[in-house]
N, C-alpha and C positions, 0 to 999 in steps of 0.2 A: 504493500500500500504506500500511494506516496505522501511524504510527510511536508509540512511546510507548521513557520513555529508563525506568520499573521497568513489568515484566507480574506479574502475581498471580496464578497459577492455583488459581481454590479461593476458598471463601468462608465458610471455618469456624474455630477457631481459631486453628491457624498463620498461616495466611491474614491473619486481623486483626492479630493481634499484630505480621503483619512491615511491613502497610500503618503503624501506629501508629509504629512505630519507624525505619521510612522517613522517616514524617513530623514525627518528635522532631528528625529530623539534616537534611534537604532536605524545605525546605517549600514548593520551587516547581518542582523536575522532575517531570514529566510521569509519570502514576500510571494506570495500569488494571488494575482486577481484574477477571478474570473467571470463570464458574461454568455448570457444564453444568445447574445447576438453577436449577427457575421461581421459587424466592422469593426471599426475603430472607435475608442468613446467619443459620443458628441450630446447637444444638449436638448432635449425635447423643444427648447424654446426656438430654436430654429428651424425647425418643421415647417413652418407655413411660409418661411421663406424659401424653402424647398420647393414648396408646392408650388409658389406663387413663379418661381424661377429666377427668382433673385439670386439665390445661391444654389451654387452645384453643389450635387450630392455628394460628393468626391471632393469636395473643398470646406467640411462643414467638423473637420475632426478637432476634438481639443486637446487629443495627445498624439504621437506620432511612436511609430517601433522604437525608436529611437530613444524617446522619454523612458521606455520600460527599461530597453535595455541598458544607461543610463544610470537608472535607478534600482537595477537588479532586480525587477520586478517579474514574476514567473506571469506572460498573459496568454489568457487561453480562451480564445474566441468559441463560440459555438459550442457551450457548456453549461447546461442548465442545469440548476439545482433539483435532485427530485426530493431528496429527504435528507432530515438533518436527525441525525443520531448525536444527541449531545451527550448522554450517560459516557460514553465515549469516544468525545472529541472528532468527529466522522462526520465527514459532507458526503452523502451520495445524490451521485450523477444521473443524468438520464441515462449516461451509457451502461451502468451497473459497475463504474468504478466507481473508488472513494478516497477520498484526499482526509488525511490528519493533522489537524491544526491544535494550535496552541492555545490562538486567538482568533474568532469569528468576527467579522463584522458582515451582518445580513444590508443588503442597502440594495434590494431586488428592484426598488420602483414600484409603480402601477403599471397598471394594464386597462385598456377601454372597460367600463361596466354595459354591458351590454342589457337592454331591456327586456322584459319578458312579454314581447308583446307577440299576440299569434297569429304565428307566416312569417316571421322572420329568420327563421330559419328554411325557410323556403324561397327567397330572393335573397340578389348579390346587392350587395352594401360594401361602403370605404367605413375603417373607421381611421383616426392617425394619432397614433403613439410611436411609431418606430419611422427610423430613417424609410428603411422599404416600403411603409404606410405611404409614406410623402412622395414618394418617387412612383408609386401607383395611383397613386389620387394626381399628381403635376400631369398625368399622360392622359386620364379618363378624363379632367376640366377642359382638357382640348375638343375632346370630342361634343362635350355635354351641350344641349340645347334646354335643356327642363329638368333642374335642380332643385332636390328638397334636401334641407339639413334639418335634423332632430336635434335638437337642441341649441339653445343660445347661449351659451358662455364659450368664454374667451375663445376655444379649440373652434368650436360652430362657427362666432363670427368672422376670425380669421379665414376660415376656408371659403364660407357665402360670400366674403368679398372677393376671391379672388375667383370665384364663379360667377359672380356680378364682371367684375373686369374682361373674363373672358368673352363675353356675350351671352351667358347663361340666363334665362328666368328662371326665378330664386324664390324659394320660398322656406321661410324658417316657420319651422314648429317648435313652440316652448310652451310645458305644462306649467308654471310660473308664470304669474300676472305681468310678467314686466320680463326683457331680456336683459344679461347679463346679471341676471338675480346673484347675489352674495359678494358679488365686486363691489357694485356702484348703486347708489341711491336712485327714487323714479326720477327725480329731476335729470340726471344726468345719463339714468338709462332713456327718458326720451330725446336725448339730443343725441344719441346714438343710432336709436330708434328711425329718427327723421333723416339722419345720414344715410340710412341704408335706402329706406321709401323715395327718398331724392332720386337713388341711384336706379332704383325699377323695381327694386328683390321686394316681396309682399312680407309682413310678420304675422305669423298667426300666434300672436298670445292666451295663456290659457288655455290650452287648446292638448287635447292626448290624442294619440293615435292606438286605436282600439283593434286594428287588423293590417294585415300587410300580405299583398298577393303576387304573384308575377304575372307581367303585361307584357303585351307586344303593339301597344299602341305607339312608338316609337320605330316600329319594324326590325329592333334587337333589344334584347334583353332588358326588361326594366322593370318597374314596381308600383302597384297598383296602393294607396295609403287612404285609408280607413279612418278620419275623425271620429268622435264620441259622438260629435251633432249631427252625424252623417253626411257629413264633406268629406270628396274623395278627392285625392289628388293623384297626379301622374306625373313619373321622374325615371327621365332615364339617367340620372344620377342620383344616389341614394348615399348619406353621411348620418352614421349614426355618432354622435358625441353628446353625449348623454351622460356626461361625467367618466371618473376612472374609478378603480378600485386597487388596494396595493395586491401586490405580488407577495403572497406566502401561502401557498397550495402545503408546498413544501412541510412546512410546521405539522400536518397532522400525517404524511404516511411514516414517516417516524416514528413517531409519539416524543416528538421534542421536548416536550415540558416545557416551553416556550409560550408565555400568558399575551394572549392577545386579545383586544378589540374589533375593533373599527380596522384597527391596524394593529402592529407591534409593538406593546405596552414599553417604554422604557423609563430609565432614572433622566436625573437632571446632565448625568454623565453617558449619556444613551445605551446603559446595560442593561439588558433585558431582565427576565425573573431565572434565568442560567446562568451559570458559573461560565466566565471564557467566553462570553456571547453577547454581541451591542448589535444596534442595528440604527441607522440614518435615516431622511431624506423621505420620498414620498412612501416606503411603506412603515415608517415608524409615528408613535404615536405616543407625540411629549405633553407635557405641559403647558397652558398657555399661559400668556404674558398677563391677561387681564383676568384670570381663572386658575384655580391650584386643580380642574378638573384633567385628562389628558385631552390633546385633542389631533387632529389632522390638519396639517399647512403645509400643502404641498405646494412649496414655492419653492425659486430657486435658492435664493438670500439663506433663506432655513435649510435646505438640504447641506447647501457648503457650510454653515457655521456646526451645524450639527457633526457633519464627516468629519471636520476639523476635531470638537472635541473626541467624539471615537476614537481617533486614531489618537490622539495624544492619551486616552485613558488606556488604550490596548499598548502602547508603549511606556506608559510610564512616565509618564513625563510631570515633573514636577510643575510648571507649570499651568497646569490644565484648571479651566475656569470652569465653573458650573454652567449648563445652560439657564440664560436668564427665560425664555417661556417663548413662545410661537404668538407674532405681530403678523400678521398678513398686508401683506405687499404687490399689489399686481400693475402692471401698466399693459396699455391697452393702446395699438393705433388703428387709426381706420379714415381712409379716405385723406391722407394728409391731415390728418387731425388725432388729437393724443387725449389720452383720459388715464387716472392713476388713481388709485386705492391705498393709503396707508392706516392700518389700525383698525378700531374698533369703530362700526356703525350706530353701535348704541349709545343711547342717549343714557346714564343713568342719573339717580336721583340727586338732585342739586345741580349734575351736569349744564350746561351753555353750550348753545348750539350757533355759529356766525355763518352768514351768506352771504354772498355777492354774486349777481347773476348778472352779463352785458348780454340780453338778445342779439342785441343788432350785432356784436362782436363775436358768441357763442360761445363766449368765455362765463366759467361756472365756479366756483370755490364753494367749499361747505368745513367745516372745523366743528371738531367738539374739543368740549374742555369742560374740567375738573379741578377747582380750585386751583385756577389758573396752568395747570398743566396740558398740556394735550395726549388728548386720548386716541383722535383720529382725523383724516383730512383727505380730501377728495375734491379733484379735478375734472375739468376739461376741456380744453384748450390753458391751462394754466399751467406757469413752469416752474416747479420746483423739485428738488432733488430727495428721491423718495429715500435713501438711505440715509441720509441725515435728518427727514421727517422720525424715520424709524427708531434714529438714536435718541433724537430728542422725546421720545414715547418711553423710552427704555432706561433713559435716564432720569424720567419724570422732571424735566428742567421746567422751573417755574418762568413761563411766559408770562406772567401780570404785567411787568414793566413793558413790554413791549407787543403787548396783542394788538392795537390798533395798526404797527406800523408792519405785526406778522402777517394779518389780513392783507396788507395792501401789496406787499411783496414779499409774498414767504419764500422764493429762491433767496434773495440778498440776505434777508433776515435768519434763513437758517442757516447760511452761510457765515454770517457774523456769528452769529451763537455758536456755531462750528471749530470758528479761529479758536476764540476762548475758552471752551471747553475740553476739549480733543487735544489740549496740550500732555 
């Protein structure tokens, strides 16, 4: 059996971060990553520039042979986890081999959550979570004439726009009153909203699809969709992104002992409930920032701070800081036009809530705060730098002295509180 004293599962952010920080503290124990996909690591968040053809699929990697070998990193493409034997120490493979580790870090990802709606299993659908997703869905938009995307968050609108771009009619289905539901607030999901409808694409909100059949109303293969009100619609393009779900199948043909949720339960140091075993990034499930409950935040920001500490708690490293809790993060463009999410949406009690909205400009701001702190802050069309929204959340800095002049330019102004701070 082959032995290695750190195993990697995964080959995307987490992943790298915690190889990196393995190799800051121990730069000669024995290191294997491995990944159930055929490339190179690269980052889910470049997908739709994939699709859209901005970027080649062949120029989208974040690490190169070279980094591994480098970093005396054991990688092994096209190896998926099938069972984790922790009693001991033992990753098995799909192939029915097994690797012996020291130290685990699980950092598998998500996978599309596919819906249970009936007849979809009997019609072709895109969904896109992997490079090969993208470069199958950038080659069907060429052909497409009559597009429906399931769902409207971020993954959905990215692709309906560049369905809309191609010359596609477009129509988005979302069972959610409002699109981009758990991003962005309705003010700022209708000025998303109105971008798209400007562009041709229809939204159907609130709206489930109750059956799904295959047609030949297109004269090739296509899909016949089934509303609850009894609206039917036809697409010879079909995008299912209806959220994800993490990757850990793995966890129960084992019998890992490995406590899981929603996802993969871990500390503030991302160790699971096993001994020799942490897990990162979209399938692990920390703590949040505004909550001592766990929770899922599958962003990028959080996947690399999390890998980071992993790897520094699988090496030892004195150093190693506790995670402070999951802030969600997301930005969003669309149509030459940008929207951004940082922190909490909730108002709570005592909380302050500030707006400014320019119609004619399409510029939008919204802030919460909490005895002069903030809590959270959301855009669109307004510019400011969501990583240091997110520090100043995290460091609870009291804004009182300067909230009128945060509202009116929270780039410059987190900026300056940046200088000062961050020393």
């Amino acid at each position: 059996m082959e032995h290695t004293k750190y195993l990697v599962v995964g080959s995307s952010h987490a992943a790298l971060e915690a190889v990196t920080a393995i190799r800051m503290h121990d730069a000669d124990g024995s290191l294997t990553l491995l990944t159930r996909d055929a490339h190179l690591p690269y980052s889910p968040t470049v997908l739709p520039y994939v699709v859209s053809g901005r970027s080649a699929a062949d120029d989208v990697f974040l690490r190169d042979e070279t980094f591994f070998a480098t970093n005396r990193v054991e990688f092994k493409r096209g190896s998926a986890l099938k069972a984790l034997h922790a009693a001991r120490n033992a990753a098995e493979l799909a192939d029915g081999s097994e690797i012996a580790y020291e130290k685990l870090l699980l950092a598998t990802g998500a996978a599309p959550a596919i819906p249970p709606i009936p007849g979809i299993d009997q019609v072709s659908y895109h969904v896109l979570r992997t490079l090969d997703d993208a470069t199958k869905l950038h080659a069907a938009i060429k052909q497409s004439k009559q597009a429906v995307v399931l769902g409207a968050g971020l993954v959905g609108m990215h692709a309906a726009e560049n369905l809309v771009k191609a010359g596609a009619n477009v129509t988005i289905v979302e069972m959610a009153k409002q699109l981009t539901d758990g991003y962005f607030d309705p003010v700022a999901a209708q000025m998303i909203e109105k971008a798209f409808t400007d562009h041709g694409a229809r939204i159907l909100t609130g709206s489930r699809v109750v059956k799904l059949a295959p047609s030949a109303a297109f004269g090739t293969p296509g899909t016949t969709l089934t509303l609850e009100n009894g609206t039917t619609l036809e697409a010879d393009l079909l995008l299912v992104a209806t959220g994800v779900k993490p990757n850990m199948d793995y966890l129960d043909d084992g019998g890992s002992g490995v406590e899981h949720d929603r996802g993969i339960l871990v500390s503030d140091t991302m160790q699971t409930s096993v001994a020799n075993v942490w897990a990162a990034g979209d399938c692990a499930q920390a703590k949040g920032f505004f909550t001592e409950a766990k929770v899922m935040n599958a962003i990028l920001p959080d996947a690399t701070e999390q890998g980071r500490i992993a790897g520094m708690a699988m090496a030892g490293d004195p150093g190693l800081k506790y995670y402070p809790g999951g802030v969600p993060l997301n930005t969003y463009h669309f149509f030459g036009r940008h929207a951004i999410s940082v922190g909490s949406s909730k108002l709570p009690e005592g909380g302050e809530v500030l707006t400014r909205f320019d119609e004619a400009s399409g510029r939008y701001l919204k802030a919460i705060f909490k005895d002069g702190r903030l809590l959270g802050i959301f855009g669109v069309n307004e510019f400011f730098d969501g990583g240091v929204m997110c520090q100043l959340i995290l460091r609870r800095v009291d804004l009182s002295a300067v909230k009128e002049r945060f509202m009116a330019n929270p780039l410059a102004v987190g900026r300056e509180l940046m200088s000062q701070l961050w020393r």
